[in-house]
MARTOR-728650 format. One line per field, with one value per residue (C-alpha): residue number from 1; residue in one letter; x, y, z. Coordinates in steps of 0.25 Angstrom, whole numbers. Each point is the difference from the previous one (the first is absolute). Layout:
<nuses>
seq NUM:...
type a:...
c1 X:...
c2 Y:...
c3 Z:...
</nuses>
This chain:
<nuses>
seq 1:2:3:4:5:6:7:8:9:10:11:12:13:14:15:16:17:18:19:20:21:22:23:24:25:26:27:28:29:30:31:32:33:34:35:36:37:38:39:40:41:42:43:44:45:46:47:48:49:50:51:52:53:54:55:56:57:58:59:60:61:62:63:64:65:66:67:68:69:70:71:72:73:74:75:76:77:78:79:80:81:82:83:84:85:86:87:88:89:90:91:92:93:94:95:96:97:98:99:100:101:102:103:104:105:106:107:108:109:110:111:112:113:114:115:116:117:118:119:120:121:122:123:124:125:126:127:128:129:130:131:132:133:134:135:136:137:138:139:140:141:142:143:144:145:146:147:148:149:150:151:152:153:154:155:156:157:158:159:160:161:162:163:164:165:166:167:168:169:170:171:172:173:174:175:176:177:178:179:180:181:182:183:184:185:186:187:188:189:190:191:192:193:194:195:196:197:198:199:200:201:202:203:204:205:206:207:208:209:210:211:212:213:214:215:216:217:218:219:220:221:222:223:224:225:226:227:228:229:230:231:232:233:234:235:236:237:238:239:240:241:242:243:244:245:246:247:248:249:250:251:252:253:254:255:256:257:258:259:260:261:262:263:264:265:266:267:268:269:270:271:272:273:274:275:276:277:278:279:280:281:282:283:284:285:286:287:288:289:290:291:292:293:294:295:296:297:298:299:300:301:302:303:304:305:306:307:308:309:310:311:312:313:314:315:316:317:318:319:320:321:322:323:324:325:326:327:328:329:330:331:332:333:334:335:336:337:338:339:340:341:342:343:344:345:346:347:348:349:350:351:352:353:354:355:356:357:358:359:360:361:362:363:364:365:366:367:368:369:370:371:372:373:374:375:376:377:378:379:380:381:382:383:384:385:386:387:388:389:390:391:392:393:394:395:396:397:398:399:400:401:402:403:404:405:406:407:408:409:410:411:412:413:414:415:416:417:418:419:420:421:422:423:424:425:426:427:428:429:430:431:432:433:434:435:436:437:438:439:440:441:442:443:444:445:446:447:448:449:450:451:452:453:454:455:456:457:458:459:460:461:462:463:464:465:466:467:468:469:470:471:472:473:474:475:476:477:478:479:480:481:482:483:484:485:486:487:488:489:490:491:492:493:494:495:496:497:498:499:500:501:502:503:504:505:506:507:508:509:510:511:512:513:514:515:516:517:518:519:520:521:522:523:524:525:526:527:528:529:530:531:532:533:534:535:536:537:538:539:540:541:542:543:544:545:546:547:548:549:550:551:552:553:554:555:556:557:558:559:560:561:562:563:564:565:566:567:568:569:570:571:572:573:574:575:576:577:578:579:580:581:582:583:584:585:586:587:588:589:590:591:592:593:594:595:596:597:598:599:600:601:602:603:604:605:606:607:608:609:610:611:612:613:614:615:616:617:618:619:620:621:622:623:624:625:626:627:628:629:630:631:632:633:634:635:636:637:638:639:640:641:642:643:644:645:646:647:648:649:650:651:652:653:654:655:656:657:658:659:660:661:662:663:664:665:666:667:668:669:670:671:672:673:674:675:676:677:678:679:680:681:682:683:684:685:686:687:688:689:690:691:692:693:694:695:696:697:698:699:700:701:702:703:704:705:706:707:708:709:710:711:712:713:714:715:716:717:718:719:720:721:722:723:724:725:726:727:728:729:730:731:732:733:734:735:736:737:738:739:740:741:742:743:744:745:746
type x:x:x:x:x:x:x:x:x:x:x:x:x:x:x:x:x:x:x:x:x:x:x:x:x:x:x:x:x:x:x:x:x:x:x:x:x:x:x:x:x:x:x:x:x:x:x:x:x:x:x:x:x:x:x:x:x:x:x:x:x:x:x:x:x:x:x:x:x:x:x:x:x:x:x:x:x:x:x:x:x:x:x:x:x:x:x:x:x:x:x:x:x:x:x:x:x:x:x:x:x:x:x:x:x:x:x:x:x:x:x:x:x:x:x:x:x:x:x:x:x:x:x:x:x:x:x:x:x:x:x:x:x:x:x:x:x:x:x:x:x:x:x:x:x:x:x:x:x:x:x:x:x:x:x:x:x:x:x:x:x:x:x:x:x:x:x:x:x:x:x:x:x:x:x:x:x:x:x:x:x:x:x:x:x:x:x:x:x:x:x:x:x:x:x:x:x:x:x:x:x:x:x:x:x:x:x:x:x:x:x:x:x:x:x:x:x:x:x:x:x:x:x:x:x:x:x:x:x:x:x:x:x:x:x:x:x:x:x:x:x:x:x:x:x:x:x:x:x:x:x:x:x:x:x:x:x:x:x:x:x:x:x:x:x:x:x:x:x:x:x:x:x:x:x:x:x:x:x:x:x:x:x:x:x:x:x:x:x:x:x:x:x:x:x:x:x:x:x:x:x:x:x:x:x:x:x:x:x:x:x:x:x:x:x:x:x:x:x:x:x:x:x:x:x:x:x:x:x:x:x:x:x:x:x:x:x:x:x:x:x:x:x:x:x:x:x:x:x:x:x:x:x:x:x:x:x:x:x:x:x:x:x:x:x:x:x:x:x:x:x:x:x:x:x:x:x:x:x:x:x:x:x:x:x:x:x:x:x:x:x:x:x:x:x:x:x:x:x:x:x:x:x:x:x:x:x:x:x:x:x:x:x:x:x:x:x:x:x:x:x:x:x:x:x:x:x:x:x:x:x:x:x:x:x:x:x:x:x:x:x:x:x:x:x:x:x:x:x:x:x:x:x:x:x:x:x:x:x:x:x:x:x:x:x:x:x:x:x:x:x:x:x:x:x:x:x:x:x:x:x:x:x:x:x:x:x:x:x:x:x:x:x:x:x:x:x:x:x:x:x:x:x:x:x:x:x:x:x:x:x:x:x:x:x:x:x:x:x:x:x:x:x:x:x:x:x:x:x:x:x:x:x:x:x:x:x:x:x:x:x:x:x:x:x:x:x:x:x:x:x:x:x:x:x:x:x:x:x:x:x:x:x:x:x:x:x:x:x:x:x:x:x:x:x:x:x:x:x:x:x:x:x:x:x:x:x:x:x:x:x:x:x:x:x:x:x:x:x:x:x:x:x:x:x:x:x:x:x:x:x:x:x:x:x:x:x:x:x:x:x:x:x:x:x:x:x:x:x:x:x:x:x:x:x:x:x:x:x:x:x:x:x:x:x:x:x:x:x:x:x:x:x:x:x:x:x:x:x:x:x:x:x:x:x:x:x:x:x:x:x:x:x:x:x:x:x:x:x:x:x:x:x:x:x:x:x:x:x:x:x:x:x:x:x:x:x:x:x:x:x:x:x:x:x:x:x:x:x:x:x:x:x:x:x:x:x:x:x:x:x:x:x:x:x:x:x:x:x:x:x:x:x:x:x:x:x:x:x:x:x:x:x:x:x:x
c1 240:-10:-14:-10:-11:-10:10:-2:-16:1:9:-11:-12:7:5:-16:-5:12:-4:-14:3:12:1:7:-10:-1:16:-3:-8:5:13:-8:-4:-16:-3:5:11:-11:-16:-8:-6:14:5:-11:4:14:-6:-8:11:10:12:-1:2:7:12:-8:-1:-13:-1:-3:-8:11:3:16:5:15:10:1:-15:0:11:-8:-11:8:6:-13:-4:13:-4:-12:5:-12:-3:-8:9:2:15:0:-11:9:12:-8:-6:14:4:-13:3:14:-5:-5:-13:-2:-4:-14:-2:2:-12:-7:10:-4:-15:2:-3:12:11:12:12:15:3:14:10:10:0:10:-11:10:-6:13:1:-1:-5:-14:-8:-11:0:-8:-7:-8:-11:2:10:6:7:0:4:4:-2:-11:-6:-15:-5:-12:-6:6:-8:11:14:12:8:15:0:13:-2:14:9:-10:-6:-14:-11:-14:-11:-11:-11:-2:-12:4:-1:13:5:1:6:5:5:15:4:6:4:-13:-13:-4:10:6:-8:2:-5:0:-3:-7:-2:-6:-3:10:0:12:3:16:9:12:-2:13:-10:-6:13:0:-14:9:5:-13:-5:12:-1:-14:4:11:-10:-12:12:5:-17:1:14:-4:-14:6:8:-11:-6:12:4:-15:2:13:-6:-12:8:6:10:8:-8:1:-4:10:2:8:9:14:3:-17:2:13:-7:-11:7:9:-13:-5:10:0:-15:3:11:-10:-10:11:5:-15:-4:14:-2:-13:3:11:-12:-7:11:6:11:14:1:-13:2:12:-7:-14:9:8:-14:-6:12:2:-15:1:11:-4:-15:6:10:-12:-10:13:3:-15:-1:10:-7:-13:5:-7:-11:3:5:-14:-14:-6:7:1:16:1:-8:10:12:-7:-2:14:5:-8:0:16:-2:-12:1:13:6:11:12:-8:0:13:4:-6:3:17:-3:-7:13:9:-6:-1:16:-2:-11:0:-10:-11:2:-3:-12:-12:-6:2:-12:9:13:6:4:7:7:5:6:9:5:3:6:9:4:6:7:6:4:11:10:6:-13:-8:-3:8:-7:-17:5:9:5:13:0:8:1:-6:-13:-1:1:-10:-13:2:-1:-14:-4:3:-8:-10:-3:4:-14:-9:-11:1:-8:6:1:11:7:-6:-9:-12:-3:-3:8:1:10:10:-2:1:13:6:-2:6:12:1:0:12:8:-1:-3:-15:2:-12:2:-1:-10:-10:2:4:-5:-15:1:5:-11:-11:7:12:-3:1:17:1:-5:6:14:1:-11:8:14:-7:-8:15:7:8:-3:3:-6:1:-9:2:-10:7:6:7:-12:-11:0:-12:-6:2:-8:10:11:8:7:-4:-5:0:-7:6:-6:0:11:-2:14:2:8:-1:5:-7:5:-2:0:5:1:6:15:-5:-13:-3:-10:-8:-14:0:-8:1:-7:-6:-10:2:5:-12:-5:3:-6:-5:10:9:4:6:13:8:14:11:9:14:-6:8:0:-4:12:0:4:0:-6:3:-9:-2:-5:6:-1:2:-9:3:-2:-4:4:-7:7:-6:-6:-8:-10:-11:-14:-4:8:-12:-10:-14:-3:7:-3:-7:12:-5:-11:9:10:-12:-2:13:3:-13:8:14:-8:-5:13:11:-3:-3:-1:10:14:-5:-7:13:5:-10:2:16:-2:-9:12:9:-9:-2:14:5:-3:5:-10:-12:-6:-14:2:7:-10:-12:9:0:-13:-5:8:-4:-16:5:6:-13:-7:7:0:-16:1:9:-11:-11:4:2:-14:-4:10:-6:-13:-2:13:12:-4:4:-3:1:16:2:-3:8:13:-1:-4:11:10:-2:-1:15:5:-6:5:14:2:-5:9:14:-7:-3:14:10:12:4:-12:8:13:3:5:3:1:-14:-13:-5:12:-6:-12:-9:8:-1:-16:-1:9:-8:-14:3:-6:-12:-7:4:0:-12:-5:2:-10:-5:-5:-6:-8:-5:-4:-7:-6:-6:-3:-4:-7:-4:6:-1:15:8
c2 202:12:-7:7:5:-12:-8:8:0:-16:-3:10:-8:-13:4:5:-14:-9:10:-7:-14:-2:0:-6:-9:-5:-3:-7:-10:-3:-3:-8:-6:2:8:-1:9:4:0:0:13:7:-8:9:13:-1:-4:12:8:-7:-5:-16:5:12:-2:-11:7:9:-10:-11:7:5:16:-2:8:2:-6:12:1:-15:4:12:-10:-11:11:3:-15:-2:10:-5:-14:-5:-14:-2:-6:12:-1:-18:2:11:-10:-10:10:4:-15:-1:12:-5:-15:0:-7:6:14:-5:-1:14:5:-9:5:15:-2:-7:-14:-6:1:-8:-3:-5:-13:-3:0:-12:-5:12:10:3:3:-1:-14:-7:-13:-1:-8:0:-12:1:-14:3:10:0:5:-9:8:8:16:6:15:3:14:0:-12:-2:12:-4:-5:-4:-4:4:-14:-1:-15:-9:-11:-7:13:8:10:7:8:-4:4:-8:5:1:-6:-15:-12:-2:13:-2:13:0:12:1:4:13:13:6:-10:-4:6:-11:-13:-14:-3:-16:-1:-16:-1:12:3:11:11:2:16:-1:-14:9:6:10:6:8:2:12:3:1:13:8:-10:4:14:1:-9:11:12:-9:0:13:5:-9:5:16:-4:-5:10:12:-10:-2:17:2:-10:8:12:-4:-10:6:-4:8:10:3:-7:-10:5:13:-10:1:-14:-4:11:-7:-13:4:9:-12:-8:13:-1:-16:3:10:-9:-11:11:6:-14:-6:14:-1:-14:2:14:-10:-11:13:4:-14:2:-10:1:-1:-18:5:13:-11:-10:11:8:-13:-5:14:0:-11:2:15:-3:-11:11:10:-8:-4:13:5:-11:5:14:-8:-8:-9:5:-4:-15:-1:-4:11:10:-2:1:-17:-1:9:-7:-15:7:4:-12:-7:9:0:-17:2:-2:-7:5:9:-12:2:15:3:-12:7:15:-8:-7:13:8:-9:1:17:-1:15:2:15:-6:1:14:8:9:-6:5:12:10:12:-2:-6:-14:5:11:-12:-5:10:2:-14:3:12:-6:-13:8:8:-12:5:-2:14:8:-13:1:-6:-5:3:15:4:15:2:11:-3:7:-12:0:14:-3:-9:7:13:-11:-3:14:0:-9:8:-13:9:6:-10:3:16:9:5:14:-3:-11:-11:-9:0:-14:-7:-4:-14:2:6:-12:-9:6:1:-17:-3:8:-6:-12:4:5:14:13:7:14:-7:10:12:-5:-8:8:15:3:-4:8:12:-2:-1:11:7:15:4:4:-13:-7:7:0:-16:-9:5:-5:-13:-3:2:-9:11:0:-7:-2:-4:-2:7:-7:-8:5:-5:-1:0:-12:-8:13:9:11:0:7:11:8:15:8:15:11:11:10:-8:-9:-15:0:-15:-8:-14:-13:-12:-14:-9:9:-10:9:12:-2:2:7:13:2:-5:-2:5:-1:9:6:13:-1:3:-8:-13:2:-15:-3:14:8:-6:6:-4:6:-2:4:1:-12:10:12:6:-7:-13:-10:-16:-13:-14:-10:-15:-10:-15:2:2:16:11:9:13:10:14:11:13:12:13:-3:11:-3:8:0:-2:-15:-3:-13:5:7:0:-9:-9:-9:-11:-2:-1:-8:-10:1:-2:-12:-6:2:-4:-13:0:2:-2:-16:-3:-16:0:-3:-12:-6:1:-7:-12:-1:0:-12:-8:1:-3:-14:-3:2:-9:-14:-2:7:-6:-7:0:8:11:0:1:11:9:0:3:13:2:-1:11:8:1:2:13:3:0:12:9:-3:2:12:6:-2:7:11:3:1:6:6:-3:-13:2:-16:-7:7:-4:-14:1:3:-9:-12:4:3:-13:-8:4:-2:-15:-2:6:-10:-11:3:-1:-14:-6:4:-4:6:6:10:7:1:15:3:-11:-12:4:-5:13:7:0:4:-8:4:15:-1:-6:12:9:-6:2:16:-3:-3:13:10:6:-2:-12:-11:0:12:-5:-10:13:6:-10:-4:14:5:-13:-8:11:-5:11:8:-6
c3 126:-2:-4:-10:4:-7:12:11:-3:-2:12:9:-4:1:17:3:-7:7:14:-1:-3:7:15:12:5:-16:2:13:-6:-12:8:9:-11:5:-15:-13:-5:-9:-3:-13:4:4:-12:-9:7:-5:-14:-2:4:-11:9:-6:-15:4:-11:-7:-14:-2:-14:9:12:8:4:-8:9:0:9:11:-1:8:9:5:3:4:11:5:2:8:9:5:-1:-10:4:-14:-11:-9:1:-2:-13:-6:1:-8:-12:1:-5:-8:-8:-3:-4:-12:0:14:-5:-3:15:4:-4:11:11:-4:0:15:-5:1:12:-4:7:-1:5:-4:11:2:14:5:-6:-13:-12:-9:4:-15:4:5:13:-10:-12:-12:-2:-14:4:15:9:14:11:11:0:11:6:-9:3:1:-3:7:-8:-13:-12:-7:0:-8:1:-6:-3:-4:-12:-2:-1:-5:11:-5:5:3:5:10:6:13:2:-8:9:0:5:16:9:11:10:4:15:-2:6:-5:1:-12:-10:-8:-3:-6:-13:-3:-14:-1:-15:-1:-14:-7:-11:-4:-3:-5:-2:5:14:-4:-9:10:8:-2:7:13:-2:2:11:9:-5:6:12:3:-2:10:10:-1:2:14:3:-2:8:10:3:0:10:9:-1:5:10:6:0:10:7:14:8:9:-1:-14:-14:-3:-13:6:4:-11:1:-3:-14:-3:-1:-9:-9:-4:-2:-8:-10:-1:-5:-9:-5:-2:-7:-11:-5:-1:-8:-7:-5:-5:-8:-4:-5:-6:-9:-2:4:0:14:3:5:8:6:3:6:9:4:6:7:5:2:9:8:2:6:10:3:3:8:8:4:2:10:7:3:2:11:9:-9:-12:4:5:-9:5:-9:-15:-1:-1:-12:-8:5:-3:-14:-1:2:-8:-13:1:-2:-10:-15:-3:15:3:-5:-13:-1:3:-9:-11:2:1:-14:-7:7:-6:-14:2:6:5:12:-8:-12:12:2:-12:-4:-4:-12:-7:2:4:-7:13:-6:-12:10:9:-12:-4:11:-1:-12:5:13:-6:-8:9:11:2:13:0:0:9:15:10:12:2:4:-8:4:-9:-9:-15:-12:-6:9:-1:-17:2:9:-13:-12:8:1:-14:-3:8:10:12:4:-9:11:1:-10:-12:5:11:-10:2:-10:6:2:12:12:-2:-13:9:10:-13:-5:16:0:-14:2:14:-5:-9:12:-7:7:0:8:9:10:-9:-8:10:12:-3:-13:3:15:-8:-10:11:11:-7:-3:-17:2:8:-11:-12:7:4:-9:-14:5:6:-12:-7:9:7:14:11:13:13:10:13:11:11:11:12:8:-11:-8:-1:9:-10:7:10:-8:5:-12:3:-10:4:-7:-2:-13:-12:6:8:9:2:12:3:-6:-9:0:-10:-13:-10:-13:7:-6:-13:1:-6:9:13:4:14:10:10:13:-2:13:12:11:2:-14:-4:-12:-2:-1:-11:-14:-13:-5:-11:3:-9:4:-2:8:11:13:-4:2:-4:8:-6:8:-5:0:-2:-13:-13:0:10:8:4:14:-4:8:-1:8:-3:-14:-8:-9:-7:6:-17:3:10:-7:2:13:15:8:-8:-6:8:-10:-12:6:1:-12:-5:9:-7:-11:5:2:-14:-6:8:2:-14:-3:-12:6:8:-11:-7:10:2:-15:1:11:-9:-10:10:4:-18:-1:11:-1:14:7:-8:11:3:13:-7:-10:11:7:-12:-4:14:-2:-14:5:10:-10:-6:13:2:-15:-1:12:-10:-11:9:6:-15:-2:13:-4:-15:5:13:3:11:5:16:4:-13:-1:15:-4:-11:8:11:-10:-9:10:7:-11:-4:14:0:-16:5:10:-8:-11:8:6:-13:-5:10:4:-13:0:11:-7:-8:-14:-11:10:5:-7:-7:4:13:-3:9:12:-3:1:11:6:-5:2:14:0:-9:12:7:-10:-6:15:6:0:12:-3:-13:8:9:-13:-5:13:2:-15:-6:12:7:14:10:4:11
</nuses>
């Protein structure tokens, strides 16, 4: 999510003041437990600067900042790993807010003179649990809570107390004689305390502790965002590392295998980062799938940061197993957070319970608000693409590569409707708007199984508008914005797949003519194409990557001939022959030599469009019809199995919804697309196989005896290119490696 300037200047100040009073040596000793997790003086600092009342109202002496406004800060407190309890005395204003009588209290907490805390968590560190360790005996409360988060620095506590069947809320101070603390023994020092409440005298703040229930959304949304902060700095830290760290002579972060690792580990912290932001634009607009995008965001956020420490250990080494280095106090964390605040059983308890209530993991990926028009678009494409569910024009398969009357039909009614070129100016057919409409509508006719013209659209179109000459562009965007060309895409080759500057295919100049020979493979459209994008080599021999040029070449011309090559998939892909083939110097894209450069451009944009998100949360949302319309196999382990895949589902999601932002406002986004694709492409192999094993046998059967007609078993088929087109994964990772992390080349 882009932040506003007013957040960027806030999140600035807020890093320099953490820089100065959060250091290694502090994290040392409050681990040891020889200081405090905080101090009235470092308590005062974060006072003046606002971070207790930060979204405590300004009515009642807070900032009323908004939702995303404490994620931002909450991100930035994860990366230093505050020891001082900003997070633990958000989580009780949170409740105290939400409580009725406990409003009045806040004030005290913005103006520094209060830090309360939470101390309601059964003996298995639940908070859903309705039955209480705490009693209520007339004023007092009798019991002892467990895994209460700073409570040697408290000055009072939230207690949740059980009289007969009734469960309320209370509130002791912390310094009553009959409050007694106590450290637990855990991973880090003195995190969780004891609190044995000995008739200490109570307030009670609500009779009904499900009034303030819902205080547990934005408490795990700002959890998510605090470990998405560590995750992101943890990471920075470990790419640093790798770049000064040598060993066989060379930094180990040249080495493939050390980039892998950390690319993976890049995209489980922006994983983390988009859910927590997601889910608190979600708080901010109020939002129906705001519980279920909360719930999904902290168990996500959990499970991401273990996930991420894990794998920076492992480039650490030695290292970072020893106290000398820093690493261990972000893994203790990790663990810790992922079992804080109800714990991980709890989460992913209550993003199952909200996704039952949604019945469609889709509810949690729609736009939020409605500044620019975006909302309301989404929705009529809604509107059109239910309508138009129908099987004839639908995709088969993830690539579909057939050509019918009926898609063809189909790709004009949107040109009609003028949605082919949504992002292109007005002059060259298009509306003028930004790219993330043509993103929007590419995922909601996705997730209808209708065709898009994604290639035309989001690959060729925008390369012609940057690069094409004035007749390239008069003579191909009309019938594109028309829906009356077809493209394929002519890059592989026999010996240049993922080493695309290896291709062979000789261009030959010769006056206002290229003369080409050579052979693609892989060029999926050609058997319908009007056209193909062809890259071809134009240099001379050892140019590489420097002497490359785009073509676009009539797919009937003389001397071009055709062969099917079958696949495991549902459709066909084709190898392309090229025997003494003329085409016009006017067909070249921009200038020779320098096609390289646009085929980045357009593989940034392949990534972007050619791996949308729709079709496989259609399918996440066909299996949770499947399990409400079984009864058979609603057993609580299916039940956990498909939630896990709906949470990663929305994982990948949050890259497509990122990487729009990223788009609309700086342009083609080269490491947030390539994120995108591996995420997504991953995502859809792992739901593909879970599908088929959650189903049994019949999955695998075709036509009417099948489940779906078969469908399941079709995807899984075809999901096994995703990771291969568009440029292979592994590749990705390099990508990310090398652009995002800055690891040095092999």
């Amino acid at each position: 999510m882009a932040l506003t300037t007013e957040q960027s200047e806030m999140q600035q100040s807020v890093r320099e003041l953490l820089a100065r009073l959060v250091s290694r040596e502090l994290l040392d000793d409050v681990e040891r437990g020889s200081r405090p997790a905080t101090t009235d003086t470092r308590w005062k600092k974060l006072t003046d600067v606002g971070l207790p009342g930060l979204f405590i109202p300004e009515h009642a002496g807070g900032s009323g900042a908004s939702n995303v406004d404490v994620a931002v800060i909450a991100a930035e407190l994860g990366r230093v790993l505050c020891p001082d309890p900003i997070m633990t005395v958000w989580d009780a204003t949170e409740v105290l807010l939400c409580a009725g009588t406990g409003a009045k209290y806040v004030g005290a907490v913005a103006a520094g003179a209060m830090r309360p805390v939470l101390a309601v968590a059964d003996e298995a560190g639940c908070w859903s649990n309705t039955v209480s360790p705490v009693r209520m005996q007339d004023d007092r409360v009798f019991g002892d809570v467990v895994f209460v988060e700073a409570a040697d620095v408290a000055t009072h506590f939230i207690v949740r107390s059980s009289t007969g069947s009734d469960t309320s809320l209370q509130l002791v101070a912390a310094d009553d004689d009959g409050v007694l603390i106590a450290p637990m023994d855990a991973m880090v020092g003195r995190w969780w305390w004891r609190v044995e409440f000995r008739g200490a005298r109570a307030t009670q703040l609500t009779r009904d502790w499900n009034d303030v229930r819902d205080a547990r959304w934005p408490i795990w949304m700002r959890i998510a965002a605090w470990c998405g902060g560590a995750s992101q700095r943890l990471i920075e830290d470990t790419a640093d590392y790798a770049k000064k760290r040598v060993q066989f002579g060379v930094p180990i972060g040249s080495f493939q295998a050390v980039q892998h690792n950390l690319a993976s580990a890049a995209i489980a912290a922006a994983e983390v980062n988009n859910l927590a932001f997601t889910a608190a634009a979600a708080l901010d607009a109020g939002e129906t799938d705001a519980a279920l995008l909360s719930a999904a965001a902290v168990t996500h956020g959990g499970d991401g940061f273990v996930s991420v420490a894990r794998r920076c250990h492992q480039t650490w080494g030695g290292v970072g197993f020893c106290t000398e280095s820093h690493v261990h106090h972000f893994s203790r964390r990790a663990k810790l957070v992922q079992q804080s605040r109800g714990g991980r059983p709890e989460h992913l308890e209550a993003f199952m319970d909200e996704l039952t209530k949604a019945g469609t993991i889709r509810r949690a990926t729609g736009t939020r608000g409605d500044t620019d028009g975006l909302a309301r678009f989404r929705a009529e494409v809604r509107e059109f693409a239910c309508k138009s569910d129908d099987p004839v024009i639908a995709k088969q398969g993830t690539f579909p590569q057939g050509d019918t009357p009926e898609k063809r039909a189909f790709i004009r009614r949107l040109g009609e409707r003028g949605w082919l070129g949504l992002a292109w100016p007005h002059s060259y057919g298009g509306a003028g708007l930004d790219a993330r409409f043509q993103l929007v509508l590419q995922q909601e006719l996705e997730y209808y199984s209708l065709p898009s013209a994604s290639i035309e659209v989001g690959m060729v179109g925008p390369t012609l508008l940057r690069h094409g000459s004035d007749e390239l562009k008069k003579e191909f965007l009309s019938r594109i914005t028309r829906g009356e060309l077809n493209v394929a895409l002519g890059y592989s080759e026999p010996n240049a797949g993922s080493d695309l500057a290896a291709l062979s295919l000789r261009a030959e100049r010769k006056g206002d003519e290229y003369v080409l020979n050579g052979q693609k493979m892989y060029t999926s459209a050609a058997h319908f194409a009007d056209v193909i994008w062809l890259a071809c080599r134009t240099g001379g021999p050892g140019s590489g990557h420097r002497g490359i040029s785009i073509l676009i070449v009539d797919a009937d011309a003389p001397g071009i001939s055709i062969s099917e090559l079958a696949t495991l998939g549902t459709h066909r892909t084709n190898v392309v022959y090229f025997d003494d083939v003329h085409v016009p110097v006017a067909r070249r894209v921009g200038a020779e030599n320098e096609g390289w450069r646009y085929i980045m451009e357009a593989l940034d944009l392949e990534r972007l469009t050619g791996f949308p998100t729709g079709g496989f949360l259609r399918d996440t949302d066909r299996l949770i019809e499947w399990y409400s319309e079984n009864a058979g196999a609603r057993t609580p382990e299916v039940r956990r199995r498909i939630a896990e895949i709906a949470l990663r589902s929305l994982g990948a999601f949050s890259h497509a919804e990122h990487a729009m932002d990223v788009l609309a406002q700086h342009g083609v986004p080269t490491a947030d697309a390539t994120m995108l694709k591996v995420a997504v492409t991953e995502a859809r192999q792992e739901h593909a196989d879970a599908f088929l094993a959650l189903m049994g046998p019949r999955a695998l059967l075709r036509g009417e005896n099948g489940i779906l007609a078969g469908h399941f078993e079709e995807v899984w088929r075809d999901e096994i290119i995703t990771t291969i087109a568009g440029g292979a994964n592994e590749i990705q990772r390099n990508i990310i490696a090398q652009r995002l992390l800055g690891l040095p080349r092999q």
